[in-house]
N, C-alpha and C positions, 0 to 999 in steps of 0.2 A: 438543300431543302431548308428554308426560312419558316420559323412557328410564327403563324398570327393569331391562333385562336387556341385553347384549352378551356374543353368540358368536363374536365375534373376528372375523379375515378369513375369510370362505368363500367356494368359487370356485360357477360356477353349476351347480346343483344336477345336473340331465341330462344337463349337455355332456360326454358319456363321450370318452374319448381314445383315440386310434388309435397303434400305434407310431410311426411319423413325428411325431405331435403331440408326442411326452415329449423331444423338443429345445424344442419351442418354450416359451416362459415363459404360465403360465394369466394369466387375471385373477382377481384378488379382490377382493370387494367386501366393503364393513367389515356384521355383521350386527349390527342393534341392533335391539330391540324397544322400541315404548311404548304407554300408555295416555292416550288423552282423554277426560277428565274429564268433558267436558259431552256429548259423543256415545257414549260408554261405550267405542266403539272401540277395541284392540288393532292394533297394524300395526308392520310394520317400518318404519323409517325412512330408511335408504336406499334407492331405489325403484330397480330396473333395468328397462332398456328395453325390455316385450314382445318387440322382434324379436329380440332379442339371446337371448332366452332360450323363446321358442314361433316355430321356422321349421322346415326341410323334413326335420330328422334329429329328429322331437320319440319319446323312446325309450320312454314308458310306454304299456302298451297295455290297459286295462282287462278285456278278453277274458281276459287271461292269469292270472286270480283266478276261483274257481268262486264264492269267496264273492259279490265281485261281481255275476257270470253271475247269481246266484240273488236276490239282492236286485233290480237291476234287471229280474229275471220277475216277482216279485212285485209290483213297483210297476207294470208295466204291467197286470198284471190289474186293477189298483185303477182306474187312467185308465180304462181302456175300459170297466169295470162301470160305476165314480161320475162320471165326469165326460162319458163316450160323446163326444171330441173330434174334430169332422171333420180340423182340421188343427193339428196338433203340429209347433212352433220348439220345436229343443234349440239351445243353445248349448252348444258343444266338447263334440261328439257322438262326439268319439276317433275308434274305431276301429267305433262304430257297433253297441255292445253293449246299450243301451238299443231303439234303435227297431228290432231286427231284429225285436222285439216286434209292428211296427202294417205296414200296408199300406203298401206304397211312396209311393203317391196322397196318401196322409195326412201326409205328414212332410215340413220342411226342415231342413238340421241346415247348422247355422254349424262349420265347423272349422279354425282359421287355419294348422294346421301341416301342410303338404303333404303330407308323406310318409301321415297318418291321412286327409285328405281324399280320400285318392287310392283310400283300402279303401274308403269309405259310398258314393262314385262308382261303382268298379267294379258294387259291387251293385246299382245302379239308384238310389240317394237321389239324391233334387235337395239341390246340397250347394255352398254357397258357404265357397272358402276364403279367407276375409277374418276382420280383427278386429271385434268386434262394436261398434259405435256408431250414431248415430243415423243418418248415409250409409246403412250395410246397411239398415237398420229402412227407412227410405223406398224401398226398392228392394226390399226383401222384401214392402211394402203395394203397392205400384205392380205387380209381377207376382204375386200372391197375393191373395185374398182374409184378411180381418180371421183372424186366429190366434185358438182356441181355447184353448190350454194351451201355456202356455213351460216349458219345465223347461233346469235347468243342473245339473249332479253336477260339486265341484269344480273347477269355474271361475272363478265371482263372484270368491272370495279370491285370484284370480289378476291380476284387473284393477283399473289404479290410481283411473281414476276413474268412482267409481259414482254417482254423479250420472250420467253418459251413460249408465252398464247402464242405472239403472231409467227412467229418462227415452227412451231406445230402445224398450226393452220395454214402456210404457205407449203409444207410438203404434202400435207391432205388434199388441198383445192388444186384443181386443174387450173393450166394458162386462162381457159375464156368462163373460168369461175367467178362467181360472184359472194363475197361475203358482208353480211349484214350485222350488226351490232345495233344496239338499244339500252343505254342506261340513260342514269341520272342527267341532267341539262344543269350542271355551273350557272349559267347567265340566270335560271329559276330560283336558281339558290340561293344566289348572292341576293336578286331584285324581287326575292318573297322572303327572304332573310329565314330560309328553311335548313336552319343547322339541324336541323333534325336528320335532315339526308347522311348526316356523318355519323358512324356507328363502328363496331368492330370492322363489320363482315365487309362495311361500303370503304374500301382500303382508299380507294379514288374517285374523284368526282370527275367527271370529264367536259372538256370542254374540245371546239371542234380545231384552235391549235392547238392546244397537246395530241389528239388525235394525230394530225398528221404528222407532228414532229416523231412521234413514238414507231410509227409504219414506214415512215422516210427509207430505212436504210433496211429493206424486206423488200426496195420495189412493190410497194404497195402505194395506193393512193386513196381520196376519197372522190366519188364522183357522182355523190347525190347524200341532200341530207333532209329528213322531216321532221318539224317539232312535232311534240306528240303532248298529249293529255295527260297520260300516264305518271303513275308515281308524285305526281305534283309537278310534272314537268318535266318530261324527256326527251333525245334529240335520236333519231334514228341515221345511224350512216352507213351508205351505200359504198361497198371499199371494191377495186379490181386492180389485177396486179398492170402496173403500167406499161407490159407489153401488148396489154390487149388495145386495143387500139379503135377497135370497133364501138366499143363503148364510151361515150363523149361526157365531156364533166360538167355537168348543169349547173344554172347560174345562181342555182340554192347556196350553193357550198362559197361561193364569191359576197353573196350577200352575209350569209352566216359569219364568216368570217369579218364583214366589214361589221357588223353589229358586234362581237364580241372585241373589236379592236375600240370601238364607236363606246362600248361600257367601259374602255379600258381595264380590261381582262390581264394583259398583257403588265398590269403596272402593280406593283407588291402596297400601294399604297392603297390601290382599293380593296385589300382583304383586310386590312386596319381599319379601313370604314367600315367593312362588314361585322367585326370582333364588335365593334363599338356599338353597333345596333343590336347585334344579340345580347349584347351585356343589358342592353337599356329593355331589350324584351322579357328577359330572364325577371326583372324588379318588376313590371308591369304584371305580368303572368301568377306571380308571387302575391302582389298587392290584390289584383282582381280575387282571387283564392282567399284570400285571409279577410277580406271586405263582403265577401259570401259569407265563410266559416263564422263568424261575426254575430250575423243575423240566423245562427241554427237551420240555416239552407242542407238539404241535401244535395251531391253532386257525386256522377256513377261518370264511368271515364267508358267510350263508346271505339271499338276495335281497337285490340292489343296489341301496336303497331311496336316494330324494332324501331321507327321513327319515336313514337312516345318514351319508348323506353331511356331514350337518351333526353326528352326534355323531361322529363319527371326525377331521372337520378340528376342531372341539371340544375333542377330547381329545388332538389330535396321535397319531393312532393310525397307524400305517403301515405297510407291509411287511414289518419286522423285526418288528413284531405280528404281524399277519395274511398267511399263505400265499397265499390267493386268496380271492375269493368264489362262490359259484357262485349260478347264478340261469338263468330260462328265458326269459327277453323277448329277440328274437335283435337286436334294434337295443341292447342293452346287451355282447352278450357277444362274448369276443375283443376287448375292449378294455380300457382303463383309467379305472380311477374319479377323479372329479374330485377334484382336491388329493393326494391320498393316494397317487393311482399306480395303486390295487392290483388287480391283473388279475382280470377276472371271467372266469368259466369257463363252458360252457353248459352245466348239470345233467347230470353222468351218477352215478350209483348208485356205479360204483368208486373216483369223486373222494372219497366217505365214508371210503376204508379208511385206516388207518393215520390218522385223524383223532381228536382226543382230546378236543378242543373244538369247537361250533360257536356263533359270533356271532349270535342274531337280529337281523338288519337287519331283517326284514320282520316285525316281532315284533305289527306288528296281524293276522296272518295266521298266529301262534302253533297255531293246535288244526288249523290247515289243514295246516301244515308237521309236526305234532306228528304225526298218524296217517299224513301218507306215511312219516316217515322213524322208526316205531315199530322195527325194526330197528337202528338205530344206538343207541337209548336203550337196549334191553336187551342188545347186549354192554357197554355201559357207558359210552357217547358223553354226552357233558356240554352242555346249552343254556347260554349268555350272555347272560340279557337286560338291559336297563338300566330297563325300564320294568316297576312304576311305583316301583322303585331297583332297582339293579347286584346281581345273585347269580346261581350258580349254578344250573339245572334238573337237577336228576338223575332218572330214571327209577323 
């Protein structure tokens, strides 16, 4: 693994802070990015410890995004139309925004962070909260019958060793099973220069060769892929094991492929071109800030994204920046953001007034945020986004 990129010390992304906590000293951890050459791979390089960073205060709640809500309706319509699965394994089923979608009967969701397994339980899912390895996988075969369709949204890139996911997942799923995946899209990242995507918890960013490279030797394959909106750009892939045969490889995955050879994905020299744009964003973002601060502008930073959190400790952005943030996830708000301090507030309409800037943190949820808050842009409220570079949104 070759380093191309270092964001500096960043502390852990969700561990939001309580006022008692702003005595005690964070931890940080050094954030470096690299590339493997022979596995196409992208990953951080200092790995932190699951528990340390997915246990009982875990603060993102997918529910809390309509974009989400609606993408995961849609892809449930698709399972139950094309694939008609008796029984559906999610891994890190959150807060249980995908399978509110299927029957109780039909589903098990793996979710290791207490405080979410404690929402898919109340509702009735049979819900193991454990990390997923090959232990759960025998113990999900042993009281279950063979799995239909695994799906995971923004998990995989959370776990360090995928050998154990896919090798778990291949004794769970049956021969004519179908497994799904959903993270981050690389080719977004690179060509929105969204380092933000890199964080503790996001160990990997995936691209659709290292996908297959990493399945290869599981007799796995991919045989459908769809980009998606999500996160600022994610890629969805359709995986069955290559005995199945019934199931034909669509010409998604042929083009995909030719498009991330076509960015040269493949070449360690394009993630040096990427290092060199973020550095040149990181001075612009900085400049834009201090060219505000300036003129006694106020500026509130808008969803307390683990995205933000790595360009604000990044840019050394802090308090004498930004007044607050405000956001609506209630396991975030009334607290302090990691590194930075800066107090999040929980959304109310008045916290706008007398506001002159606002920050998109949550700036993949841009057109979402744009038409609630159409009122602050036309008295003359100003957006800051950094992606995909630092400027101004005016109305």
């Amino acid at each position: 693994m070759k380093k191309f990129l270092d964001l500096g010390m960043q502390p852990l992304a969700n561990k939001y802070l309580l006022k008692k906590d702003l005595k005690k000293k964070e931890q940080f951890y050094h954030l470096e990015i690299g590339f493997d050459n022979k596995t196409k791979l992208v990953s951080i390089l200092n790995k932190v410890s699951s528990k340390k960073m997915f246990n009982s205060n875990y603060p993102y709640r997918s529910s809390m995004s309509k974009t989400m809500i609606s993408s995961f309706k849609k892809l449930s319509n698709k399972i139950t139309k094309v694939y008609k699965p008796k029984l559906i394994l999610e891994i890190g089923s959150n807060d249980g925004s995908l399978i509110k979608n299927f029957n109780k009967k039909n589903v098990i969701c793996v979710e290791p962070c207490k405080n979410l397994a404690k929402i898919t339980k109340k509702k009735g899912y049979k819900t193991y909260s454990e990390y997923w390895n090959i232990n759960l996988a025998k113990k999900i075969k042993l009281n279950h019958q063979k799995v239909d369709l695994v799906y995971s949204a923004n998990t995989l890139s959370h776990i360090p060793n995928l050998d154990s996911v896919f090798k778990s997942i291949c004794h769970v799923m049956s021969d004519k099973g179908v497994l799904i995946i959903e993270d981050p899209s690389l080719m977004e990242c690179l060509k929105k220069v969204a380092y933000d995507q890199f964080y503790n918890e996001h160990i990997y960013v995936f691209s659709l060769m290292a996908i297959k490279n990493l399945i290869r030797k599981y007799n796995l394959e991919v045989f459908d892929v769809e980009k998606l909106m999500t996160h600022g750009g994610s890629v969805r892939y359709f995986i069955k094991k290559k005995s199945n045969s019934k199931i034909r490889i669509n010409q998604n995955v042929k083009k995909q492929l030719k498009d991330e050879l076509k960015y040269k994905m493949n070449k360690f020299s394009t993630y040096i071109q990427f290092k060199n744009k973020v550095e040149l964003s990181k001075k612009k973002l900085i400049n834009i800030f201090s060219n505000i601060k300036k003129n006694n502008k106020k500026i509130i930073g808008y969803g307390s994204t683990a995205k933000s959190v790595t360009v604000l400790n990044y840019c050394n952005i802090k308090t004498e920046t930004l007044d607050y943030f405000l956001d609506t996830t209630p396991d975030k708000t009334k607290k302090y953001m990691p590194g930075t301090r800066i107090y999040v507030n929980k959304y109310k309409k008045n916290l706008l007034d007398n506001v002159d800037y606002i920050f998109l943190g949550a700036w993949n949820f841009k057109d979402e945020i744009f038409k609630k808050e159409k009122k602050f842009l036309k008295k003359g409220g100003k957006f800051i986004t950094h992606v995909p570079f630092p400027k101004i949104i005016k109305h």
